[in-house]
C-alpha positions as a printed NumPy array, in Angstrom:
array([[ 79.902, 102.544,  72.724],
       [ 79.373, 105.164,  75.121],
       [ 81.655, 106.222,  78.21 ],
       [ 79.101, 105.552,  80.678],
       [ 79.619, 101.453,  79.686],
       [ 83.118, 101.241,  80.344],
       [ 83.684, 104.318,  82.954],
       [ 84.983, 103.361,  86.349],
       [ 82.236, 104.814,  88.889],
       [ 83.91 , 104.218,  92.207],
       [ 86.37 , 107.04 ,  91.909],
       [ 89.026, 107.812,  94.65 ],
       [ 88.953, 111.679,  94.942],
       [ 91.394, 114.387,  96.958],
       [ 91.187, 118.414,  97.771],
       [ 93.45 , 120.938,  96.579],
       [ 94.335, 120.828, 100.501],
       [ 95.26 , 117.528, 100.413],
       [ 99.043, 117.063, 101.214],
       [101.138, 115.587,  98.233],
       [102.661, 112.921, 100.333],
       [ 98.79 , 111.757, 101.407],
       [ 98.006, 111.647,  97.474],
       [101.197, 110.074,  96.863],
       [100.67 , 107.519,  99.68 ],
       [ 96.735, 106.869,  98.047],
       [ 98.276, 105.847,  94.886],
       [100.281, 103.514,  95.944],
       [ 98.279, 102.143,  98.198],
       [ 95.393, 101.494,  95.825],
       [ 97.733, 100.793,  92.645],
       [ 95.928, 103.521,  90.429],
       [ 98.1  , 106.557,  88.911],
       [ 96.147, 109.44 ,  88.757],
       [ 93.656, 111.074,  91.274],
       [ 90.469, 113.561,  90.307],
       [ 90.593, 116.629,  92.498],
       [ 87.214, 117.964,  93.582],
       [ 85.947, 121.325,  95.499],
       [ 82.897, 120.605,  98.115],
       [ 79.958, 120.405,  95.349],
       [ 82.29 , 117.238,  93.773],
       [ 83.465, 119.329,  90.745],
       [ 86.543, 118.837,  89.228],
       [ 88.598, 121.263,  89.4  ],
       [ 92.059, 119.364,  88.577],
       [ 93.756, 116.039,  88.007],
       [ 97.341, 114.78 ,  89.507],
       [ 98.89 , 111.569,  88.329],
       [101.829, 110.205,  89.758],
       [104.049, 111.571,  87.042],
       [103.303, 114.906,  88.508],
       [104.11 , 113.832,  92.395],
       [107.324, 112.41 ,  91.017],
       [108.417, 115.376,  89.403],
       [107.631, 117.254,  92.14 ],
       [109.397, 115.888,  94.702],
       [113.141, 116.646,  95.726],
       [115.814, 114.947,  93.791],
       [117.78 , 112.074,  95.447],
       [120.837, 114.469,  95.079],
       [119.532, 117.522,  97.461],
       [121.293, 118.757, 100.318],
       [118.286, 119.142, 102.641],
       [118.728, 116.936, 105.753],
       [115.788, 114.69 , 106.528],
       [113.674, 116.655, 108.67 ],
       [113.811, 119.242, 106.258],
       [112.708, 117.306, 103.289],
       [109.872, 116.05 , 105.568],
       [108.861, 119.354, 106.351],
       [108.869, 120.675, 102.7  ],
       [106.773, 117.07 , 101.536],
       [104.245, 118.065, 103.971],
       [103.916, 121.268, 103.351],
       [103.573, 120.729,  99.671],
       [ 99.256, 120.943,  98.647],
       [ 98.195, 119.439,  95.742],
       [ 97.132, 122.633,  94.374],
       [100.46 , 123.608,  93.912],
       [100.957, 120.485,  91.384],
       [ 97.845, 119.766,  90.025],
       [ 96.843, 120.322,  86.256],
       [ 94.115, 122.686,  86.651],
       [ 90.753, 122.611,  84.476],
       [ 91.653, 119.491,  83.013],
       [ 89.535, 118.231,  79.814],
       [ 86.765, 115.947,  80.821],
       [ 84.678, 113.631,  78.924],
       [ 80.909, 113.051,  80.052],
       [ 78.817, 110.303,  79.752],
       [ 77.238, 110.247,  76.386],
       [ 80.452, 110.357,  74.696],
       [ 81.586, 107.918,  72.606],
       [ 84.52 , 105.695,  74.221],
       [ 86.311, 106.021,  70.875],
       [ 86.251, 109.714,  70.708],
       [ 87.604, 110.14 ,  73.998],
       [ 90.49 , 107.561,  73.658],
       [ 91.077, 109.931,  70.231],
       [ 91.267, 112.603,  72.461],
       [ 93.627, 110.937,  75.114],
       [ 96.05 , 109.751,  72.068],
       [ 96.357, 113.137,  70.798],
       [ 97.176, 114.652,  74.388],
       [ 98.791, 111.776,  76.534],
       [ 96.867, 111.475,  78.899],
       [ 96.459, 107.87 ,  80.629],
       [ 93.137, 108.623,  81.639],
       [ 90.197, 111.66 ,  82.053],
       [ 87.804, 112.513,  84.662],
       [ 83.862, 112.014,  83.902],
       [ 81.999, 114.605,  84.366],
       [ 77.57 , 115.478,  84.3  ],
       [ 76.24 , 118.237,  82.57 ],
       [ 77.219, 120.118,  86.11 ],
       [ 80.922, 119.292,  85.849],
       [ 80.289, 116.784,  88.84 ],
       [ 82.024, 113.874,  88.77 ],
       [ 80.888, 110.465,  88.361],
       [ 83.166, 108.08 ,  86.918],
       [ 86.607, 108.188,  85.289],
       [ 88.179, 106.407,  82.612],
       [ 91.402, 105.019,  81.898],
       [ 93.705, 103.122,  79.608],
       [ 92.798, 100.025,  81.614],
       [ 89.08 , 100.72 ,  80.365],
       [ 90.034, 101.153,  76.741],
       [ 92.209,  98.078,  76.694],
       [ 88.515,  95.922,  78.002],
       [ 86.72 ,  97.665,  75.188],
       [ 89.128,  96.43 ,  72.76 ],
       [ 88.953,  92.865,  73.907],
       [ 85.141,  92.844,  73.896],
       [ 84.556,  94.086,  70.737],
       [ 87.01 ,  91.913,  69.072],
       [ 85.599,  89.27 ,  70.781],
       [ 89.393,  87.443,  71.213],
       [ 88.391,  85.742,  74.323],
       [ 86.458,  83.851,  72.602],
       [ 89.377,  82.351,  71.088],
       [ 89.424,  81.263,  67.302],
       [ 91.122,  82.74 ,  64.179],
       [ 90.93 ,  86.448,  62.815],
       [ 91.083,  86.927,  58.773],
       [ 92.214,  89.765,  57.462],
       [ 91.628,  91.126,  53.794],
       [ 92.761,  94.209,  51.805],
       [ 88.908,  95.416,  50.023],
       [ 87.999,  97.696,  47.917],
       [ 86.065, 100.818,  49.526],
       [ 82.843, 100.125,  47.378],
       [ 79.58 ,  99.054,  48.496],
       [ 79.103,  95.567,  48.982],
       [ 82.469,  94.13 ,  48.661],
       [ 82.792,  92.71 ,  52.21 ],
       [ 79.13 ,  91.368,  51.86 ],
       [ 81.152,  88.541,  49.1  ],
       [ 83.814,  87.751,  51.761],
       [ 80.821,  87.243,  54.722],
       [ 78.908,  85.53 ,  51.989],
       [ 81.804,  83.083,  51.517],
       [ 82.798,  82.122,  54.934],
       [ 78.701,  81.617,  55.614],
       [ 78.953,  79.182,  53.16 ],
       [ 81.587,  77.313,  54.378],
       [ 80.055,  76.788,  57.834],
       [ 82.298,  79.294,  59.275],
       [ 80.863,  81.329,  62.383],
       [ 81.787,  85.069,  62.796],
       [ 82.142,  86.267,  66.375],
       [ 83.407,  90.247,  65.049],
       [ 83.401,  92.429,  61.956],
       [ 86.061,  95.598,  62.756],
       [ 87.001,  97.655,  59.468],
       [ 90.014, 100.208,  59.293],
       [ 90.618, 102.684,  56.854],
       [ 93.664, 105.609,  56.836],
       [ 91.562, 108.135,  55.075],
       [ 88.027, 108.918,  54.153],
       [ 88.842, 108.674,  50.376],
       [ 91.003, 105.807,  50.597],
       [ 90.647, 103.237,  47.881],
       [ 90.893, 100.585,  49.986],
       [ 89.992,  99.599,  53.712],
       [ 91.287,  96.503,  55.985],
       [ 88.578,  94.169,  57.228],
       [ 89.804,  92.361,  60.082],
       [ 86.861,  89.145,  61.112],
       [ 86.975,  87.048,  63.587],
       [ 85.517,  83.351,  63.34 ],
       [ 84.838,  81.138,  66.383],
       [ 86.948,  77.838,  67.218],
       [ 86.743,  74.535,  65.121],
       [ 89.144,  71.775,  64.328],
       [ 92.462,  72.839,  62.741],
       [ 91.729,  70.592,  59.883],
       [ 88.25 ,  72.724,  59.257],
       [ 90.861,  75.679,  59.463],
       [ 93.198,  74.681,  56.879],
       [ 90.492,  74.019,  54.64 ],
       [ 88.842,  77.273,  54.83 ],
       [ 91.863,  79.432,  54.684],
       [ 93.24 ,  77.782,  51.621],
       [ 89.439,  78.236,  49.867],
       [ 89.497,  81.846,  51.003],
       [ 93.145,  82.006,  49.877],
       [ 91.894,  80.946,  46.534],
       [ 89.102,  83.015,  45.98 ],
       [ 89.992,  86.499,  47.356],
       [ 93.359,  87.713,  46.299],
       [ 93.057,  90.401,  48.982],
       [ 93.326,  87.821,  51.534],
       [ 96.345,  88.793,  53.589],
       [ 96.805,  86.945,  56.367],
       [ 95.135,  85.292,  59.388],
       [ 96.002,  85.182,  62.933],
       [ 96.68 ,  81.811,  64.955],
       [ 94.763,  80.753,  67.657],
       [ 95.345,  82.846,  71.143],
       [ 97.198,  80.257,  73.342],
       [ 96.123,  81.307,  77.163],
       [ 98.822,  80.474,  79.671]])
């Protein structure tokens, strides 16, 4: 899965020039929480979220009077707030890597950048949270099986076998393991709607013949 999938390429961008109420005002305006900040060739040269306008602005306790708080709001550039040089991610990166990358830092989101350090798309938490659904396929509905295998060649090949056999359809396959030497790895699988009955059947058979069976996950009910 690559960035350039799942990027958002309509990007809302400001200057270093641009005032910090004006940004703050943006934000609001079009419900998003951080802003790319370009120079006149579209580079990035910064980000600003709305963390960063809120700790920048005066606290409800100061003394200033309002005309002077207006004053100092106006006066106050984006350049003297922004989070210079931030880390980008380009294109051709792989959507996991970079939400690796935002875990480890906190950020919400990162600028996307060409080889030229242009920008052309940005993604966010919003965009990771869509790649998750898709790939897990839950709106599709249906049950997900999980089992506790061996990390060995062809032991999930005998669970997929199984559930084949018993008419079951798979929608998604997603593995998860805590180390690369780990004995063991979780396979999560997804299988597409059918009647409970057809349910209760198959997950007492699976029960029965994989004692790493650990659980499986009711139907989504949407609201």
């Amino acid at each position: 899965m690559l960035v350039q999938e799942w990027m958002t390429k309509e990007v809302l961008t400001i200057t270093p020039e641009t005032s910090m109420m004006k940004a703050s005002r943006l934000m609001k305006d079009k419900k998003i929480r951080r802003l790319p900040v370009v120079d006149e060739e579209m580079r990035v040269i910064g980000i600003v979220s709305d963390r960063d306008i809120k700790d920048a602005s005066p606290s409800k306790a100061t003394t200033l009077d309002m005309h002077e708080l207006y004053y100092l709001l106006s006066e106050l550039k984006i350049k003297d707030i922004m989070t210079r040089s931030p880390i980008c991610a380009e294109a051709d990166d792989s959507v996991e890597g970079v939400a690796l990358v935002m875990m480890e830092h906190g950020f919400g989101g990162m600028p996307v950048v060409d080889k030229a350090q242009k920008l052309i798309g940005i993604i966010t938490e919003s965009d990771i949270f869509r790649v998750l659904v898709s790939i897990t396929g839950v709106s599709c509905g249906g049950i997900q099986m999980a089992f506790e295998l061996p990390s060995e060649r062809g032991t999930m090949r005998q669970v997929l076998d199984a559930l084949r056999e018993r008419k079951a359809s798979i929608i998604s396959v997603l593995t998860s393991q805590e180390s690369e030497d780990a004995p063991t790895r979780r396979v999560y699988i997804r299988l597409r709607p059918m009647p409970e009955e057809q349910y209760a059947a198959l997950i007492e058979a699976m029960r029965a013949e994989f004692p790493a069976f650990l659980y499986w996950e009711k139907p989504l009910r949407k609201q």
